[in-house]
Each structure stands twice: as structure tokens, then as C-alpha cells.
C-alpha positions as CSV (number, residue, x, y, z in Angstrom):
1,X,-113.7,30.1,-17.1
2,X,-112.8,33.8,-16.6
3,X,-109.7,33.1,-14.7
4,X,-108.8,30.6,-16.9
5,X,-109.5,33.1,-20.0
6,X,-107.2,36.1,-17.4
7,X,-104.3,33.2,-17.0
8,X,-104.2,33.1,-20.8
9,X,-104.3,36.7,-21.3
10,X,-101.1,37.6,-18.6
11,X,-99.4,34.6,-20.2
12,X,-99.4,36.4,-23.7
13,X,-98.7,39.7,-22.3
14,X,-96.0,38.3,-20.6
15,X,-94.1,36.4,-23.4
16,X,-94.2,39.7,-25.3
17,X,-93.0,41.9,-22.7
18,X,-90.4,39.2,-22.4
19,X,-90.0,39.0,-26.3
20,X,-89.5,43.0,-26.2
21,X,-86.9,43.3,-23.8
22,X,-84.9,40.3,-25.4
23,X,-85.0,41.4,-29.0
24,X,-83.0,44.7,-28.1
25,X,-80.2,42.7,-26.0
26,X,-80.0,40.3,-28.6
27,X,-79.0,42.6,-31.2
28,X,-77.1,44.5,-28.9
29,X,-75.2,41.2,-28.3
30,X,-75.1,40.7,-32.5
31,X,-74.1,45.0,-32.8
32,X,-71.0,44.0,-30.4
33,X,-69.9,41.3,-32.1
34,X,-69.8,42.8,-35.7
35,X,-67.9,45.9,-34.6
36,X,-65.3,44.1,-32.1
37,X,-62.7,44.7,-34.7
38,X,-61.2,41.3,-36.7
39,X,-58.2,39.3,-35.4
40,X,-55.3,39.9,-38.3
41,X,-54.6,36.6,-38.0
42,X,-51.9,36.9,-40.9
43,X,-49.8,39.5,-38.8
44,X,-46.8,38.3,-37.3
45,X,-44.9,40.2,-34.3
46,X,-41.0,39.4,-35.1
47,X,-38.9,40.0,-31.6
48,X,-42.2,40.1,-29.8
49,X,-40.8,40.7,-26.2
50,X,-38.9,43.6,-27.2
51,X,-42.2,45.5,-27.3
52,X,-43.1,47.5,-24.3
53,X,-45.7,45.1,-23.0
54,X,-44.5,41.8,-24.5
55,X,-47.8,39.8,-26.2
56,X,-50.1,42.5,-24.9
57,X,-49.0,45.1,-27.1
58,X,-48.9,42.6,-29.7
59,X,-52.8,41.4,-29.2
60,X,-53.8,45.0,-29.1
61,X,-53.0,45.4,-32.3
62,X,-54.8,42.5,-33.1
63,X,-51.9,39.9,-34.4
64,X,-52.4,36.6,-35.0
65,X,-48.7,35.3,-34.2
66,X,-46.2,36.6,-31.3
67,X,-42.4,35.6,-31.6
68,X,-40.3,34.7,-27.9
69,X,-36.9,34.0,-28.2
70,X,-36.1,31.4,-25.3
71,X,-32.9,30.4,-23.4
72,X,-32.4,27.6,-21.1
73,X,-30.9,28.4,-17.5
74,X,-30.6,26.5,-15.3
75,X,-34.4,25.1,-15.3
76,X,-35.6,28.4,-16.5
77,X,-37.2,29.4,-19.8
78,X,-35.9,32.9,-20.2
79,X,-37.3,35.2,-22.9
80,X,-34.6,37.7,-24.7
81,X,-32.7,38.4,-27.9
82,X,-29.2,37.8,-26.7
83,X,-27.3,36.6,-23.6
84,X,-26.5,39.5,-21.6
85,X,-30.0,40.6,-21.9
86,X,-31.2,38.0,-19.9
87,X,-33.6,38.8,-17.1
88,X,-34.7,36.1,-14.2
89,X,-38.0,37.9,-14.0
90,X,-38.7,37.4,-17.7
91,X,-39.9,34.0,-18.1
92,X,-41.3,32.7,-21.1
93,X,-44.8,32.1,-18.4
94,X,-44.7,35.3,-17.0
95,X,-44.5,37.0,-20.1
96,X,-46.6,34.8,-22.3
97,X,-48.1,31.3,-20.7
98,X,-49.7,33.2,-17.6
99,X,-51.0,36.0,-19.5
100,X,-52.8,33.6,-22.5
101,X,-54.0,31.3,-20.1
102,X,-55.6,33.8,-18.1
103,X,-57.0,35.6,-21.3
104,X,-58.3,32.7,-23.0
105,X,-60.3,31.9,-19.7
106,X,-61.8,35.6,-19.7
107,X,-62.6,35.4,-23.1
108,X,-64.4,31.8,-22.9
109,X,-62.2,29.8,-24.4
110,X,-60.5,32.3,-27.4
111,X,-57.8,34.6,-27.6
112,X,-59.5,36.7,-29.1
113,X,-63.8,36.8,-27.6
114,X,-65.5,36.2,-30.5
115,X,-63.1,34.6,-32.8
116,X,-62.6,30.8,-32.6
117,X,-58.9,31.2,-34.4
118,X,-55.4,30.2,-32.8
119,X,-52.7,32.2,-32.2
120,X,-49.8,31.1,-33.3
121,X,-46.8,31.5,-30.6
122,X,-43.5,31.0,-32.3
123,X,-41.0,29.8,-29.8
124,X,-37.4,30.4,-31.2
125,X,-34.8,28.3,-29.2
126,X,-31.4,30.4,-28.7
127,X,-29.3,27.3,-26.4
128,X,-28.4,23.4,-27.6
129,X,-32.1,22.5,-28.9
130,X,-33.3,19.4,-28.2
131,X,-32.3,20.0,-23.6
132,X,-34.5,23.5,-24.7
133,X,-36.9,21.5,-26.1
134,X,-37.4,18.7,-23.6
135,X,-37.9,21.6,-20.7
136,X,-40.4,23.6,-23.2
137,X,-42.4,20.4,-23.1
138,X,-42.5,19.7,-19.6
139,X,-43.5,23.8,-19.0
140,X,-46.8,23.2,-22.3
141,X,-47.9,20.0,-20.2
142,X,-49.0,22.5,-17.4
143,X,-51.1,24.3,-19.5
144,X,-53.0,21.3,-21.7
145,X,-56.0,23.0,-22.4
146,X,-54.3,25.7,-23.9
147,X,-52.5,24.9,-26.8
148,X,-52.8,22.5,-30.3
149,X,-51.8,19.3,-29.4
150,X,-51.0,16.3,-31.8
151,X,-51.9,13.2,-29.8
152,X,-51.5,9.9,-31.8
153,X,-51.8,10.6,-35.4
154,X,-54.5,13.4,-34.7
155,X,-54.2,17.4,-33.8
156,X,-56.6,18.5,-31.9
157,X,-56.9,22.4,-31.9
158,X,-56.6,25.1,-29.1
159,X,-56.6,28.3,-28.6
160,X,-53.1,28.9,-28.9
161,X,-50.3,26.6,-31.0
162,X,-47.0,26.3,-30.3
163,X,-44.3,26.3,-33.0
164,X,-40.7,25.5,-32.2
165,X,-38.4,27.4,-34.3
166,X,-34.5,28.0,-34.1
167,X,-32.1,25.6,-33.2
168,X,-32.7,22.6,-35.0
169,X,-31.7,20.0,-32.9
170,X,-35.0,20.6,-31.4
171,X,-36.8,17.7,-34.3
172,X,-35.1,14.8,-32.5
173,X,-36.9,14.6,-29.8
174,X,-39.9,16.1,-31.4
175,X,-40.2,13.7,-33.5
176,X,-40.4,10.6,-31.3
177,X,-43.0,12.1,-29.4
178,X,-46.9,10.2,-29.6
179,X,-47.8,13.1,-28.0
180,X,-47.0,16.9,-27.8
181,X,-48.0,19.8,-27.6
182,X,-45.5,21.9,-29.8
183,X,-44.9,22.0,-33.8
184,X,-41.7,22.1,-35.6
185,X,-41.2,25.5,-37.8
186,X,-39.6,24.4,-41.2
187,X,-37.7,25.8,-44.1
188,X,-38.2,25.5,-47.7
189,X,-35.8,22.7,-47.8
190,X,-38.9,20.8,-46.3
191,X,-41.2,21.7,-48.6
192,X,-42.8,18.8,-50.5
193,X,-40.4,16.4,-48.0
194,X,-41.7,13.6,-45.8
195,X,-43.0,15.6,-43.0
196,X,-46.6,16.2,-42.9
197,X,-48.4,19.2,-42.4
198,X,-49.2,17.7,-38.5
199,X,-45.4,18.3,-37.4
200,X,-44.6,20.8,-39.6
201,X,-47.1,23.1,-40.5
202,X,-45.2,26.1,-41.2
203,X,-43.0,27.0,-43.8
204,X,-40.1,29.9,-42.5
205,X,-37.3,31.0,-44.3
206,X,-35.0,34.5,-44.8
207,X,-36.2,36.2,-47.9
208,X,-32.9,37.5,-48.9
209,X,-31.8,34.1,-49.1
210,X,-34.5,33.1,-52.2
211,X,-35.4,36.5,-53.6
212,X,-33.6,39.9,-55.1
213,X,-36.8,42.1,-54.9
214,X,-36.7,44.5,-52.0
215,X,-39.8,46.2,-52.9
216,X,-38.0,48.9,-55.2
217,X,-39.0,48.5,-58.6
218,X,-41.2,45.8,-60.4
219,X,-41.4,42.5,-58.7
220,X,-39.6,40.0,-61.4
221,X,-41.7,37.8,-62.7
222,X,-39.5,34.9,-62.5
223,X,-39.8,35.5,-58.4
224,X,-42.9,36.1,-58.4
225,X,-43.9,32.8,-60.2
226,X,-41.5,31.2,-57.7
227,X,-43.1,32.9,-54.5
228,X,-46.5,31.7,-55.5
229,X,-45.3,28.3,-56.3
230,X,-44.1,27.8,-53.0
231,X,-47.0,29.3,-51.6
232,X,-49.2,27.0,-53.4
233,X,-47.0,23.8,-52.8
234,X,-47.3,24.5,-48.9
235,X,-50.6,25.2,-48.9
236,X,-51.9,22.2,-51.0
237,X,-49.7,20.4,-47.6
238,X,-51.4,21.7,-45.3
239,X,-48.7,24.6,-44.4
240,X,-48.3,28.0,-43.8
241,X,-45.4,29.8,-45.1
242,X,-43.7,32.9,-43.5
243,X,-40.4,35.0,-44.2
244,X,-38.3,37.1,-41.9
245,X,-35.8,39.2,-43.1
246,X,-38.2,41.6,-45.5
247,X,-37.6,45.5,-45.6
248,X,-39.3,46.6,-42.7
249,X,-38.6,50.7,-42.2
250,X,-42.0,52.3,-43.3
251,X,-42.3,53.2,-46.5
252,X,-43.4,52.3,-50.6
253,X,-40.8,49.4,-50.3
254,X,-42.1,47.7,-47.2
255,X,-45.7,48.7,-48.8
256,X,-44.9,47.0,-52.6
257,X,-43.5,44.0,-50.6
258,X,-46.4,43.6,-48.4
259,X,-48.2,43.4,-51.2
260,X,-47.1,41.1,-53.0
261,X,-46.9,38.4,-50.1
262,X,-50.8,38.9,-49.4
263,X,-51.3,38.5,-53.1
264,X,-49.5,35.9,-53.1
265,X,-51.8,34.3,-50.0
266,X,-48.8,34.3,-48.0
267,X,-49.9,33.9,-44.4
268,X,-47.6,35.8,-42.1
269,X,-46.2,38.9,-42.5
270,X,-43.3,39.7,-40.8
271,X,-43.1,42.9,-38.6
272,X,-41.4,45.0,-35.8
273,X,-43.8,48.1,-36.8
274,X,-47.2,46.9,-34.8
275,X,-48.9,50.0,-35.9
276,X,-47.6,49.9,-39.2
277,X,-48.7,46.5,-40.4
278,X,-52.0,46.6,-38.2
279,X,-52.8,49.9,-40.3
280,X,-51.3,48.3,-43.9
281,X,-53.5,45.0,-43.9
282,X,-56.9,46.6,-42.4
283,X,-56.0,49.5,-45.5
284,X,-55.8,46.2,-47.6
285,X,-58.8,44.8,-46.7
286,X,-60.4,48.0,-47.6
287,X,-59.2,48.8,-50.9
């Protein structure tokens, strides 16, 4: 009976031994999480690979969509702006499929440890679209696991989605796909068209195409009615909408601007300026 009774005792001393050394790492663990700084999931990093560490620079400051521009040679996805910057050693894996794929395997799954939300990696065909597109799809297969894929009338989420953006011969084949592992980036001439939100589930167009406001002065309200409408029309679809072309140099312009699109619950913002928008939305969130 008294070893039965001294069995008991150690067996309650034990479990709160074992109960005080795992309360401290477990809150350590909770501490860690709540001060790993947020994803800005609505920041957008225009001409991506013209940074000095393409994607990494990007994911330092915390962005939640990287732009590569892509050529077709030969059988080679190559990442630049324009032709004669082309570069063998900078393909679109090197520069971005390797380096997600090995992140989101460190990071158990995520982009970003911690955070269960996908980046967004806008791939902006610069050759004939749909050849570009057809090789972009054979190089996505390779890496299944890693990126949104629609697959017979259902998307199934990743870590990472692919949009396809530029040329726009690119739908074609796109579109006859059962299965893929790419999305098609439209313009406002698709919104509230036939497409559903599960090919196209972004909305891109040049803001100096729709709007006169640069950010100087007061924001008409005739345009601002009409950004919030389209806002609210995409997002009742299922899309996202994003414009390029907004003033970008740093300064109350950019600032008013910026504004306005996260009033409006726009969901990219459109930047060269890392820094700059990474210190302009978490100063948002703050206010």
C-alpha cells in the first residue's frame, strides 16, 4: 500500500513538473507568433525582379504579390523587363519557383510561417501568349503542391497562385484546360462578364486609363463613386481588383492615392517603393 500510495505521489509530481516546464514554452510559442510581424497581403511588388534580390527582397518586406515579367526562349522561361536584358541565368525557377518551393517547405507548408494566406505571383507574359503559356504550364506541373489549382470545376488552394497576366492570347488555351494550375488576370472590360471568379479572379487595369485624380487635390466624387463601384462589383464576383500605373514617387500624392484605394477595399496596391508601401499600410493600420 505504501508503494502504491509513493507511485501515486511521483506521478503527480511529475505531471506538474511536466505541466511547469510546458506552460512557459507554450506561451513562448503563442509570444512568437503574435509578434512575427503580419503578411501585407494587399501589397503588390510591380517589376518584382528588378529588385536587388528578386522575391526575397519583396517577402522581406512582407508583400503579398510579386510581379515577373517572362519571355519565352527557346524552352526557357526567362525573367526581365525588356529584350536585351535578358539573362540565361535568370529563370523564372531560379528566381522564383526554386526559392518558394523551398520556403514554403521550411515554413511547413506557408509562405509566410504562421500565416495560412497565398501569395499571389503575377506572371506577365512579354512573347506570342498562348506558346508562353503552354511552356508556363508544363514548368507549374513540376511543382503541384505548390500553387492554387482549379481542377474540374473546383480550386483548390496553395500556398502560392499563379496569375497570368499580359499578352492575351494566353485565355485560349487557358481556357480549355480541366485542369491548371494558373489564373487569367482580367480587365475591367471583364467585369460583370461571363467568366467566373475561378478563372478570373483578378481585376487589373491602368489607372490613368479610368480616372483623372492623381492624388493632388480632392478626389471627385464622381470617381470616387465609380472606384468603389467597381470595387464592390468585383468583389460581390469573387475578384480582386488591382491598378498599375498610380503615382508612385514618395510623397502626399502617392499618400492621398493610397488612401483612397484602401478605403476603397481595393486589394493590391501597386508599388516599386518596398519600403515605402511596407511603412504606408502598417502606418495605416495604425491610425
Amino acid at each position: 500500500m505504501a508503494l502504491t500510495t509513493r507511485r501515486r505521489a511521483l506521478t503527480t509530481l511529475g505531471a506538474a513538473l511536466a505541466g511547469s516546464v510546458a506552460l512557459p514554452a507554450t506561451q513562448a510559442l503563442a509570444r512568437e507568433h503574435e509578434h512575427r510581424p503580419r503578411p501585407l497581403w494587399r501589397a503588390h511588388a510591380h517589376n518584382d525582379y528588378e529588385h536587388p534580390r528578386p522575391l526575397l527582397d519583396a517577402l522581406d518586406h512582407r508583400f503579398g504579390s510579386v510581379e515577373a515579367d517572362i519571355f519565352l526562349v527557346g524552352d526557357q522561361l526567362l525573367v526581365a523587363h525588356d529584350p536585351e536584358d535578358l539573362d540565361p541565368s535568370r529563370t523564372l525557377e531560379s528566381l522564383y519557383l526554386d526559392p518558394l518551393a523551398a520556403r514554403v517547405r521550411a515554413n511547413r507548408g506557408s509562405v509566410y510561417r504562421g500565416h495560412r494566406g497565398s501569395l499571389q505571383l503575377l506572371v506577365d507574359i512579354k512573347t506570342e501568349g498562348s506558346s508562353t503559356y503552354l511552356e508556363l504550364d508544363r514548368r507549374l506541373r513540376r511543382y503541384r503542391h505548390l500553387f492554387t489549382t482549379f481542377a474540374h470545376g473546383r480550386v483548390l488552394p496553395g500556398p502560392v497562385t499563379a496569375v497570368v497576366s499580359g499578352n492575351r492570347a494566353a485565355r485560349v488555351p487557358m481556357e480549355a484546360q480541366r485542369v491548371r494550375r494558373a489564373f487569367y488576370d482580367g480587365r475591367l472590360a471583364d467585369l460583370g462578364g461571363p467568366a467566373r471568379s475561378s478563372f478570373i479572379p483578378l481585376i487589373s487595369d491602368n489607372w490613368t486609363l479610368h480616372f483623372t485624380w492623381r492624388g493632388v487635390g480632392t478626389f471627385p466624387d464622381a470617381e470616387r463613386r465609380k472606384l468603389r463601384d467597381i470595387v464592390s462589383t468585383a468583389h460581390a464576383r469573387g475578384q480582386k481588383v488591382r491598378f498599375w500605373a498610380t503615382p508612385d514617387l514618395p510623397g502626399p500624392a502617392r499618400d492621398a492615392l493610397w488612401g483612397e484605394l484602401v478605403a476603397a477595399d481595393v486589394d493590391f496596391l501597386n508599388t516599386d517603393d518596398l519600403a515605402g508601401l511596407e511603412s504606408f499600410l502598417d502606418a495605416y493600420r495604425r491610425a
